[in-house]
BAZARO-497868 format. One record per residue (C-alpha): x, y, z; residue in one letter. Coordinates in steps of 0.5 Angstrom, whole numbers, plus 500, padded with zeros to 3 digits. Each point is the difference from the previous one (the first is absolute). Last residue first. Layout:
// residues N
XYZa/...
//
This chain:
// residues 667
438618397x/507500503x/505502495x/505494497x/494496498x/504495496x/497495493x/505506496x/494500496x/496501505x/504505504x/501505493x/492499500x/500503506x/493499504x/498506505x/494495501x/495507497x/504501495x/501493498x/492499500x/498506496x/499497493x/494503500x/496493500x/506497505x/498506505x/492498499x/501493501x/505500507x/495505503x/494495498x/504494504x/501506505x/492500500x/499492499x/504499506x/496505505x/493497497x/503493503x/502503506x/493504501x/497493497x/504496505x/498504507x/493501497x/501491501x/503500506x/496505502x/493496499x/504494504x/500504506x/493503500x/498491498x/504499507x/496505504x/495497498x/501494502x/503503506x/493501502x/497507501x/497504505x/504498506x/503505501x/507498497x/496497495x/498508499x/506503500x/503493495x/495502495x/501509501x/507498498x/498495495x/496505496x/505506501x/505496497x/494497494x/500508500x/507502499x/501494494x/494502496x/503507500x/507498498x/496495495x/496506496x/506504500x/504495497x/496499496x/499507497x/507499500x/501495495x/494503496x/504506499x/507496498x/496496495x/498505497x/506503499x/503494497x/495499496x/501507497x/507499499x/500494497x/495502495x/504506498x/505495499x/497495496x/498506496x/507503500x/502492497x/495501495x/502506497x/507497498x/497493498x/497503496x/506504497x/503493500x/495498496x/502505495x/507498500x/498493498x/497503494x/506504498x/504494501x/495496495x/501505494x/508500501x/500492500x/495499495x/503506495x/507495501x/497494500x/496502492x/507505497x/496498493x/506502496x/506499505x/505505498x/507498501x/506505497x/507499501x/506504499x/507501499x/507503500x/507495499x/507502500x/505495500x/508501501x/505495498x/506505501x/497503506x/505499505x/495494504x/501494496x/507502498x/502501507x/498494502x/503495494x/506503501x/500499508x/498492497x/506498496x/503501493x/498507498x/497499493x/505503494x/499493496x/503495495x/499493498x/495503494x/507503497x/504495501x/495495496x/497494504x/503496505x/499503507x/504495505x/503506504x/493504500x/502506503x/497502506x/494503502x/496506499x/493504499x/496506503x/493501500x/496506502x/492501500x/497507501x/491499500x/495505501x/492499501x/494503498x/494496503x/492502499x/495495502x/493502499x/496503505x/494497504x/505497506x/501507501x/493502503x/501494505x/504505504x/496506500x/495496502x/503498506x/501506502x/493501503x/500493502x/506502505x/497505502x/494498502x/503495504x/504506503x/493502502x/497494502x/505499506x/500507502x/492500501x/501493503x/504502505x/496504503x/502507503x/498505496x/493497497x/498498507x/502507503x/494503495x/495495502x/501501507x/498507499x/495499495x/497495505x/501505506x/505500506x/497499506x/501492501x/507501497x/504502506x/498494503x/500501508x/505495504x/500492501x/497495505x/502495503x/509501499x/505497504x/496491497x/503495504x/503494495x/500493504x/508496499x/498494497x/503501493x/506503503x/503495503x/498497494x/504504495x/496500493x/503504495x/500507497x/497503506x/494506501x/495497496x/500493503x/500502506x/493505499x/497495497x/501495505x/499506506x/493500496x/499492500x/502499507x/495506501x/494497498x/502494503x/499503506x/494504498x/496493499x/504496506x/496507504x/494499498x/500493502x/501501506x/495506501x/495495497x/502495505x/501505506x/492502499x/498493498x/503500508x/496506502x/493497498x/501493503x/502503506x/493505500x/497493499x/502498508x/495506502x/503506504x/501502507x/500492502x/507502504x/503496496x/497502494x/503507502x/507498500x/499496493x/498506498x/506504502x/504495496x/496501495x/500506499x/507501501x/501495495x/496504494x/502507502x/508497499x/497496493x/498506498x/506505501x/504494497x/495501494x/501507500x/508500500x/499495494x/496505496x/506505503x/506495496x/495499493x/498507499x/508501502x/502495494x/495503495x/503507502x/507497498x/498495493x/496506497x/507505502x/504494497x/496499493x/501508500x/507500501x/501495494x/495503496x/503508500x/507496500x/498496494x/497507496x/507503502x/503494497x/495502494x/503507500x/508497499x/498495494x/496504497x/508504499x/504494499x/494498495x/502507497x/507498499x/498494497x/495503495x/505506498x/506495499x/496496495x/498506497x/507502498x/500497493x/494503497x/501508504x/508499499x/499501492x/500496495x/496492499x/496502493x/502506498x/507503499x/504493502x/507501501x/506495497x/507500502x/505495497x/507498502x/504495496x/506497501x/505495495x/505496502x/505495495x/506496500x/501495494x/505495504x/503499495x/501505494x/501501493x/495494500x/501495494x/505494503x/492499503x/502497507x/496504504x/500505506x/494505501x/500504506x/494505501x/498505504x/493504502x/497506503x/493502500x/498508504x/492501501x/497506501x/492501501x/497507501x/493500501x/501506505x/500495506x/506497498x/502493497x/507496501x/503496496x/508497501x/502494494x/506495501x/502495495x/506495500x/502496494x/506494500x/499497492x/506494499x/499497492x/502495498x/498498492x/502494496x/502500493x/504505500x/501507496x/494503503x/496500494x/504497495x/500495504x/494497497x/495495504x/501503507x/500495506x/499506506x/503499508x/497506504x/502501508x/497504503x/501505507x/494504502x/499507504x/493504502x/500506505x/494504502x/500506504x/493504500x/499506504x/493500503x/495505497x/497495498x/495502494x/493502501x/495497496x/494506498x/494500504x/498498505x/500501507x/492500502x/497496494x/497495506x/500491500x/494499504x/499497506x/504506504x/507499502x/503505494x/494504500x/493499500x/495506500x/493498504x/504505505x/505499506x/505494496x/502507496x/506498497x/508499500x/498496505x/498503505x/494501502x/495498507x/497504505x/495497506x/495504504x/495495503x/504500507x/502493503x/501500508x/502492501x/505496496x/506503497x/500498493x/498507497x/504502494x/500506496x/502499494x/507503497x/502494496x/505503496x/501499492x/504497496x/503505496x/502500493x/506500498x/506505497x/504499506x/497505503x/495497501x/503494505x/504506504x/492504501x/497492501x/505499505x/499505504x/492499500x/502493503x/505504505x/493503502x/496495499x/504497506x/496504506x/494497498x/501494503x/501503507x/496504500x/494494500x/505496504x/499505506x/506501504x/503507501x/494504496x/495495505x/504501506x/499507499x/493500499x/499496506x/504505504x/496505498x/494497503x/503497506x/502494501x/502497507x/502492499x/499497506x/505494503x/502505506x/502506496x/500499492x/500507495x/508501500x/501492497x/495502494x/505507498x/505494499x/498499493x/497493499x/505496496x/499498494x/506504496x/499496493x/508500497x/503505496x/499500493x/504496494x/503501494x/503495495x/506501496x/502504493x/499507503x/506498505x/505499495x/501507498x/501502508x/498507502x/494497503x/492501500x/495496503x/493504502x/500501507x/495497504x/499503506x/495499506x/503503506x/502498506x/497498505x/499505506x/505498506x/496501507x/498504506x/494497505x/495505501x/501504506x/493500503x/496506500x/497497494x/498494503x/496504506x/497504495x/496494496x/499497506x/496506503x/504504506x/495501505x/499507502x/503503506x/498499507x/499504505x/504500507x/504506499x/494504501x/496506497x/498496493x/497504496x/493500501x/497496494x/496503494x/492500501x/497495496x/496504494x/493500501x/495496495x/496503496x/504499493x/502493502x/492498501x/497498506x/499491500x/504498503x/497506506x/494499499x/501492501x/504501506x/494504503x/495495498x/504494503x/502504507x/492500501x/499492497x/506499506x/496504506x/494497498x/503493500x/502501507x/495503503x/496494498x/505495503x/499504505x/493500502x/499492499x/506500505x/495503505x/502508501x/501500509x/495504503x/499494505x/495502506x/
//
């Protein structure tokens, strides 16, 4: 008798067997984290032949010595100064653009691949980023608006606008102000559309010394009609005059200015005592306005506003720096989803050829039907696909990346693949902070709160300054004037003895000393007084000013609402952020087990590499949702640092650093 099982018994057996292993699978996909037993810990290793952890790419890397190199030098633009007179008379230049990458990039290469880490990233950025980089400049600009006013001239304003021409990673903040003005309110400065009453006032003098010469040679010929008048019918006469002048203002109001002047006048009149006639007279007159245009406050603004420019200017580089670094943390973790997206595709299409190629085994043994090929190659041709997709994806992302981190385009470099050190980045020290905790940072820490309120500050003041353009103007001035007089005697004077005679000195030391001995002293005090009897631009101005300081008071109170809203978005969003990483995680780990227990079961024979193919599929897909949802996460950390004003802290930026466009420390 044959007790062996029919081949029907088996099969049966056999599908059995697998629907069993796939009910005690699904109980324990399905059991929850909280009930399920912890692993137990490993034994320690009791022989010489166990084998130590494997290093991670990111851990191999920097274990390596990294290449040493010359960090690039400083950004300087000093202000031009030189104890030679002549020199402030020619042109000034500053030093030649440095474009050349920092060496920092060379010490990131090793066969062919750019190994970039987090911190390295954001140091090649403060080292080579152009956004930086054409800030950096508004600070010798800044310096020269302080020596431009302090010269007595109005300032020109800084530019100090955040600028975000980096492409990829953009971030919602923004911060603008400078010049001279609120550009971040509905209040418009210097630079805004509107022309603003922000630094009027009374007309500042020049607080520059003046020097001014002036001389002629004439010559005069005269037909006189009676020659009783100058005792000859024609008149020559030979006038040679110089006339020099020094003025100077002084911030009080104060308003000096020094005249000189000399003459020699040669005729042939037979009725002069004496030819050449010599004469020289200087003034010195010194004015003082009491109302209208006294006091440092009036003349002084102008050095005020630029010097708090030179401050804006500072806090909004800090705000520049905030948004630079957080574009290129956006720009990192968009590269490394980009980088693991592709590593799951290439997974996939792996799975997807090795089931082909074991399909077409089974095909020729007429184990499998010829349309299950068909199948598995649309399965290789969408993984194909996916792949290119993903490889294009993160050409893209390196691009953005290289183009960030270096001055200018180099070839080798541009070809050169991008590895991401870092996937995954640590806990968020503010995901368990309150809002009000949150909140109460931001107002320390932001730029913006610094920035409006110097802002504020400055508006405040200028309504103390415009208030004197409605004064009437009040000068007392005083006057001292000398003269002197020579020449010799007139060897052709014709008239009476005693009107040919004279006790005058007879050359120019003579006439010197005359006019500056006080022998022909003149003494003059004054005033002058100027009412405007309607006064109307003035009182517009005045009037105008204290209406555009309230707006800025507006705007005041909506920059914190603007804040208190950022903050709270960001929060929200960082919450939400883990919520789906949470949810994709555990959606990823149960399409794992799925496709486990499907490749088990085909393995049985209880399901088909059809299957088996769609469960594979089915985790690429929870895989890039998890990588996705991981990206968003750290983008969501980047947001809520930069919505506190944390995110130098938080990457140990310098500002030092950033402004000398050198990393002298490691990040």
């Amino acid at each position: 008798m044959n007790l062996r099982p029919s081949k029907s018994a088996v099969i049966r057996l056999q599908a059995v067997a697998a629907i069993f292993l796939l009910q005690v699978n699904l109980a324990f996909a399905s059991e929850s984290p909280q009930t399920q037993s912890a692993p137990e810990a490993p034994a320690p290793a009791t022989s010489a032949t166990a084998a130590a952890p494997k290093p991670t790419l990111a851990q191999a890397i920097e274990q390596e010595p990294r290449l040493a190199f010359t960090p690039q030098q400083p950004f300087s633009v000093p202000m031009p100064h030189s104890y030679n007179p002549l020199e402030r008379y020619r042109p000034s230049t500053a030093p030649s653009l440095n474009l050349a990458n920092s060496p920092r990039l060379e010490s990131l290469i090793r066969d062919g691949k750019i190994y970039l880490s987090l911190r390295d990233a954001i140091a090649l950025a403060i080292e080579n980023n152009l956004d930086l980089a054409y800030f950096r400049y508004n600070f010798p600009i800044a310096q020269t608006d302080i020596q431009r006013t302090k010269a007595g001239s109005p300032a020109n304003g800084v530019n100090a606008t955040v600028v975000q021409s980096t492409q990829g990673g953009f971030s919602s903040s923004g911060v603008g102000g400078g010049g001279g003005g609120s550009t971040m309110s509905a209040a418009a400065g210097n630079g805004g559309i509107v022309t603003s009453t922000l630094g009027e006032g009374t007309a500042v003098p020049s607080f520059d010394p003046y020097l001014t010469f002036q001389g002629y040679v004439d010559h005069t010929v005269v037909q006189e009609a009676n020659t009783s008048l100058v005792g000859t019918p024609i008149l020559k006469t030979n006038t040679i005059e110089v006339l020099s002048s020094y003025s100077q203002s002084f911030p009080i109001g104060t308003n000096l200015a020094v005249n000189y002047m000399g003459q020699r006048a040669a005729s042939n009149s037979p009725y002069n005592a004496i030819n050449p006639d010599l004469y020289s007279r200087f003034q010195v007159v010194v004015s003082q306005p009491f109302l209208y245009g006294f006091g440092l406050s009036t003349n002084e603004r102008y050095i005020r506003i630029a010097r708090r420019n030179a401050q804006i200017t500072d806090v909004v580089f800090k705000a520049q720096v905030i948004a630079t670094v957080t574009q290129i943390e956006n720009i990192y973790w968009d590269l490394v989803d980009s980088f693991e997206n592709e590593q799951i595709n290439e997974r996939s299409l792996g799975f997807a050829n090795k089931t082909l190629s074991d399909d077409r085994k089974q095909l020729a043994l007429n184990a499998i039907p010829a349309m299950q090929i068909m199948t598995d190659q649309s399965a290789v041709a969408t993984a194909e696909g996916n792949l290119t997709v993903s490889r294009a994806n993160l050409r893209l992302n390196e691009l953005m990346m290289k183009n960030a981190l270096t001055k200018v385009d180099d070839p080798i470099i541009d070809e050169m693949p991008v590895i991401p050190l870092g996937i995954a980045g640590g806990p968020d020290p503010n995901a368990g902070k309150s809002i009000d905790e949150l909140i109460a940072e931001a107002e320390k820490k932001r730029p913006e709160v610094a920035i409006y309120r110097m802002q504020a500050e400055v508006q405040k003041q200028a309504l103390k300054d415009i208030n004197s353009e409605l004064l009437p103007t009040l000068n007392m001035y005083g006057l001292y004037a000398g003269a002197g007089t020579a020449g010799p005697k007139n060897a052709f004077c014709s008239t009476q003895a005693v009107d040919c005679a004279t006790g005058l000195p007879t050359g120019f030391g003579g006439m010197f000393a005359n006019t500056f001995n006080d022998s022909s002293p003149e003494y003059q005090v004054g005033v002058t007084l100027s009412i405007n009897l309607r006064n109307r631009q003035a009182k517009a101005d005045q009037f105008r000013a204290v209406l555009q300081y309230r707006q800025s008071q507006i705007s005041e109170v909506q920059q914190k609402k603007t804040i208190l809203f950022d903050v709270r978005n960001s929060k929200f969003a960082l919450e939400q952020a883990e919520a789906r990483v949470e949810a994709a995680q555990e959606a990823r780990d149960l399409a794992k087990k799925t496709f486990e227990i499907t490749r088990q079961e085909q393995q049985l024979g209880a399901k088909s590499s059809v299957d088996t193919l769609n469960a594979e599929s089915a985790l690429a897909q929870a895989e890039a949702t998890l990588d996705n949802a991981q990206t968003a996460l750290e983008k969501s950390k980047i947001d809520i640092d930069r919505a506190i004003g944390d995110t130098l802290e938080r990457t140990g930026v310098s500002i030092e650093d950033a402004k000398m466009g050198v990393v002298a420390e490691e990040q």
